[in-house]
C-alpha positions as CSV (number, residue, x, y, z in Angstrom):
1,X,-27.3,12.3,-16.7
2,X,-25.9,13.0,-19.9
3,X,-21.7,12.4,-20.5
4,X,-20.2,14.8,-22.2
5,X,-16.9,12.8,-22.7
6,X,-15.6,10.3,-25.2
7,X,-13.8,8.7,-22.9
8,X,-13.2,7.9,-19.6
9,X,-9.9,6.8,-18.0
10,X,-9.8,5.4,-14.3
11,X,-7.1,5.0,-11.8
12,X,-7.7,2.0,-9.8
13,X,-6.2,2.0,-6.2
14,X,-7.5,5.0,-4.0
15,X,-10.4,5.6,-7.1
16,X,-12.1,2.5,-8.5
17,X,-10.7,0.4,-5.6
18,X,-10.6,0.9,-1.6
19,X,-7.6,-0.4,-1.9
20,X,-5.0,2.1,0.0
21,X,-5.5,0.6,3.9
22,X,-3.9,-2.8,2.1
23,X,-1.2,-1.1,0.9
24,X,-0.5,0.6,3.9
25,X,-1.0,-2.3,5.5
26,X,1.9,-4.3,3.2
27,X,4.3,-1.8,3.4
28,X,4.3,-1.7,7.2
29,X,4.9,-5.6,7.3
30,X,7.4,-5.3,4.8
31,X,8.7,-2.9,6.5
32,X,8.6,-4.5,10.1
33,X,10.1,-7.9,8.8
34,X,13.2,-5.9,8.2
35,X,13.1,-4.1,11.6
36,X,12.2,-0.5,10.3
37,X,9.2,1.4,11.4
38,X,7.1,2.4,8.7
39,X,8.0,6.7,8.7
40,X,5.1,8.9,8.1
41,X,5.9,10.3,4.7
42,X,6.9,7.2,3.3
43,X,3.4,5.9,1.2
44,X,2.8,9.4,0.2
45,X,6.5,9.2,-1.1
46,X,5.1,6.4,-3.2
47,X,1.9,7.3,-4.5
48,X,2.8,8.0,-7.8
49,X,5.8,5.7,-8.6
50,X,5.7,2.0,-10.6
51,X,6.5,-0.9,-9.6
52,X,10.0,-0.1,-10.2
53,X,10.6,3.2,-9.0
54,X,9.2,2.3,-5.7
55,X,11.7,-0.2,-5.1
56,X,14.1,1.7,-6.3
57,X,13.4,4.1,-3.8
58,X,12.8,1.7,-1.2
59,X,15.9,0.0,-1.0
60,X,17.9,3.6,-1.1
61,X,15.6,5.0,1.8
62,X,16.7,2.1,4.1
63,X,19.5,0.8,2.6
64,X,18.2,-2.5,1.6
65,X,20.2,-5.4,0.4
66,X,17.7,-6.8,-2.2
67,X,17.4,-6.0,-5.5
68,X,14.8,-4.5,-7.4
69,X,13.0,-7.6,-8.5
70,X,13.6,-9.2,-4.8
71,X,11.0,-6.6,-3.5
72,X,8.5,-6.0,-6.4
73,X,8.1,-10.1,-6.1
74,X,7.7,-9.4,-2.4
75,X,5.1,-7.1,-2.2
76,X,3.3,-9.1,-5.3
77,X,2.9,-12.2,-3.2
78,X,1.5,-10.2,-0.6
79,X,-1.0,-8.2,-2.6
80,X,-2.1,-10.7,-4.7
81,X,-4.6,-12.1,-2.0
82,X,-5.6,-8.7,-1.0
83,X,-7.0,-7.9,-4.5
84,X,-8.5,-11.8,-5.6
85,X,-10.7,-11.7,-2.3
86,X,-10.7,-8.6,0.6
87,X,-10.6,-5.4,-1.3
88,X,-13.9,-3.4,-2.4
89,X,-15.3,-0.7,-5.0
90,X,-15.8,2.6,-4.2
91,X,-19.6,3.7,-3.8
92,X,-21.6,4.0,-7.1
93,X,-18.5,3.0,-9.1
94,X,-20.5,-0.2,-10.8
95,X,-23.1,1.6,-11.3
96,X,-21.6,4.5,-13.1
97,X,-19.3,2.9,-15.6
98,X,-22.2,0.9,-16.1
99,X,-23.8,4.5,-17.2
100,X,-21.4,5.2,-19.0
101,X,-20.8,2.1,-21.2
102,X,-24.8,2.7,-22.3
103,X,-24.1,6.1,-23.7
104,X,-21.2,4.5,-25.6
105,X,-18.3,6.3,-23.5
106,X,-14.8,4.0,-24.1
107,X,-13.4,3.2,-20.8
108,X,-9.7,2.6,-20.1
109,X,-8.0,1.5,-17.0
110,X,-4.3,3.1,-16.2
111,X,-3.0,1.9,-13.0
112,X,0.7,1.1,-11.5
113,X,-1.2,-2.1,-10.5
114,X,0.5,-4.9,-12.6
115,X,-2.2,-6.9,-14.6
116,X,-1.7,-9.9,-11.8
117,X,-3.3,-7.4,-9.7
118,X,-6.0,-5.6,-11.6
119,X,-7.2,-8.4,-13.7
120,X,-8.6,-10.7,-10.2
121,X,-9.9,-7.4,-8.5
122,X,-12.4,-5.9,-12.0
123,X,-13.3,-9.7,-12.4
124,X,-14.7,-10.3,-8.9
125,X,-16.4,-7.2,-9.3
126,X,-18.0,-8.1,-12.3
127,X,-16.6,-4.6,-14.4
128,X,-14.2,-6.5,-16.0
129,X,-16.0,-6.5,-19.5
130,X,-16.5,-3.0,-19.7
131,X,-13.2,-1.8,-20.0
132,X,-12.1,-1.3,-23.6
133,X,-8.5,-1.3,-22.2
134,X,-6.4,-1.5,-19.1
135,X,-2.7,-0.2,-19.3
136,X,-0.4,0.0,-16.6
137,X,2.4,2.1,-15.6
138,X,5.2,-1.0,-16.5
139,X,4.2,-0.4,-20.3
140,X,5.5,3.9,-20.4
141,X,8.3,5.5,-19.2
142,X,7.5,7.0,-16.1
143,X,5.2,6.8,-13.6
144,X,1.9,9.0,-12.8
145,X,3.7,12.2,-12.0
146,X,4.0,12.0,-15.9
147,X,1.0,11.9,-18.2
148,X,2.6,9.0,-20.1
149,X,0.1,6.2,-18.7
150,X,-3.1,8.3,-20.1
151,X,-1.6,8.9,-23.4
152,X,-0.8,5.6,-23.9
153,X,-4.2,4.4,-22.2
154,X,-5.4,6.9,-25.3
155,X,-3.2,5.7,-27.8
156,X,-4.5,1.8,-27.3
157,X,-8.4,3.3,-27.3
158,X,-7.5,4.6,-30.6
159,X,-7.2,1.7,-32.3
160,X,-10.1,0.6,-33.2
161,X,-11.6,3.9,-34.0
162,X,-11.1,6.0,-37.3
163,X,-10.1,9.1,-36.0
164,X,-8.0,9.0,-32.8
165,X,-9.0,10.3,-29.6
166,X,-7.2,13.4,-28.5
167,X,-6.9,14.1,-24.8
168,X,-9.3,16.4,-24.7
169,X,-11.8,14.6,-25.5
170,X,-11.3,12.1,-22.5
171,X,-11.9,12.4,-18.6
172,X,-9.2,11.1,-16.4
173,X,-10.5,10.2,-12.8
174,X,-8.1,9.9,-9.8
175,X,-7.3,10.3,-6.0
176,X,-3.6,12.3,-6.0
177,X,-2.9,16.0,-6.4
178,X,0.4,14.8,-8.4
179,X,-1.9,12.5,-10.7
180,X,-4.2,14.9,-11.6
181,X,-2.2,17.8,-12.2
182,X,0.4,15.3,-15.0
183,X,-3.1,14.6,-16.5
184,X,-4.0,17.9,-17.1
185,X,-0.6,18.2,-18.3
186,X,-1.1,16.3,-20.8
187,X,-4.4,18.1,-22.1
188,X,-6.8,15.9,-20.5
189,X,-9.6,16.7,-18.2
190,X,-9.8,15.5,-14.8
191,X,-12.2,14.4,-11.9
192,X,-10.8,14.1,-8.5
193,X,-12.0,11.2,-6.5
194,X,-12.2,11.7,-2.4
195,X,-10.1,8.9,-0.8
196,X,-9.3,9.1,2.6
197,X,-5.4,8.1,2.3
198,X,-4.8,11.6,0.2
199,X,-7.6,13.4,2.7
200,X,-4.8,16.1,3.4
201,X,-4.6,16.7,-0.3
202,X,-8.5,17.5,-1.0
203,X,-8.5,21.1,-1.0
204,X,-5.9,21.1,-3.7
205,X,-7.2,18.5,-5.4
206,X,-10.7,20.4,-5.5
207,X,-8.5,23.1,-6.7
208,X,-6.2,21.5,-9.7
209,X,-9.3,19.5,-10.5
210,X,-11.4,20.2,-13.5
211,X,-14.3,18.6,-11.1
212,X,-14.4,16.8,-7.5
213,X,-17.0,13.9,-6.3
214,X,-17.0,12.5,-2.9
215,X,-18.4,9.0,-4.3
216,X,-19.5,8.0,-7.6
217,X,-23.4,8.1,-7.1
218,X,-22.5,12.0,-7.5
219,X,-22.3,11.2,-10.9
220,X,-25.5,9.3,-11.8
């Protein structure tokens, strides 16, 4: 298959990683070590925020006494293991960045993953040395329900070429309605990625989407 992009920017939890069951999994320990059942809504409440914005939000929900840094610590002891050793890649998605890399497509990573996180998981899948850059949501503004983390995944891309990438000319890939629809936003063009944690999103998704794939082997 021939790529018609420049570019190709990948969310990693939920799209390159099958990595949402761990989080789930975290914040309902986290949770339960404070005495407070895990509501419903809450990990779709967070889908989109960094690091700090979900703490943030955290300790106002349930009136926390910790601070902001007490709890992003927290969950970062717990995920670390999660990432360095249990969690997987989604179907075909070795396989096509590795198609992509031989037609010379530039491949960014924007994540709210820190790099403590992201680093460990593309090195144990061997995928680490084709990404041109990896950003993360702690380096912009605000979080993916803002089109900041692209741009800026754009902006670092750009560097090395002699005429900048414009966002148009780059495909963002991700599993959340919220995600997608800041990327296009911000003028770029979007592939929803099935996940089964936003499975109640996936009509809209197909809808706010530029293009939808169950798996990556679509794509090959």
């Amino acid at each position: 298959m021939q790529y018609p992009w420049k570019a190709a920017i990948f969310d990693m939890d939920g799209t390159l990683a099958c990595s949402m069951g761990v989080w789930r999994k975290i914040d309902i320990q986290f949770l339960d070590k404070r005495g407070i059942v895990m509501p419903e809504d809450y990990g779709a409440a967070l889908r989109t925020m960094n690091y700090q914005e979900a703490a943030a939000y955290t300790i106002s929900r349930f009136s926390l006494q910790e601070t902001v840094p007490d709890v992003i610590r927290e969950w970062h002891e717990m995920a670390v293991f999660e990432y360095g050793h249990t969690i997987g890649l989604k179907d075909g998605a070795k396989e096509f960045i590795e198609a992509l890399r031989k037609q010379g497509v530039m491949i960014a990573l924007a994540t709210v993953s820190s790099r403590e996180l992201y680093e460990p998981f593309l090195q144990n899948k061997g995928i680490h040395q084709y990404f041109d850059v990896c950003v993360d949501t702690s380096q912009v503004q605000r979080g993916k329900g803002y089109p900041d983390v692209y741009l800026f995944a754009v902006q670092e891309l750009s560097r090395s070429l002699e005429h900048p990438l414009a966002p148009s000319d780059c495909i963002v890939f991700e599993d959340v309605l919220q995600a997608i629809q800041a990327a296009r936003k911000g003028g770029f063009q979007t592939c929803g990625v099935y996940d089964p944690s936003s499975g109640e999103e996936w009509a809209s998704i197909q809808r706010a989407a530029d293009m939808t794939v169950r798996n990556f082997m679509q794509l090959l």
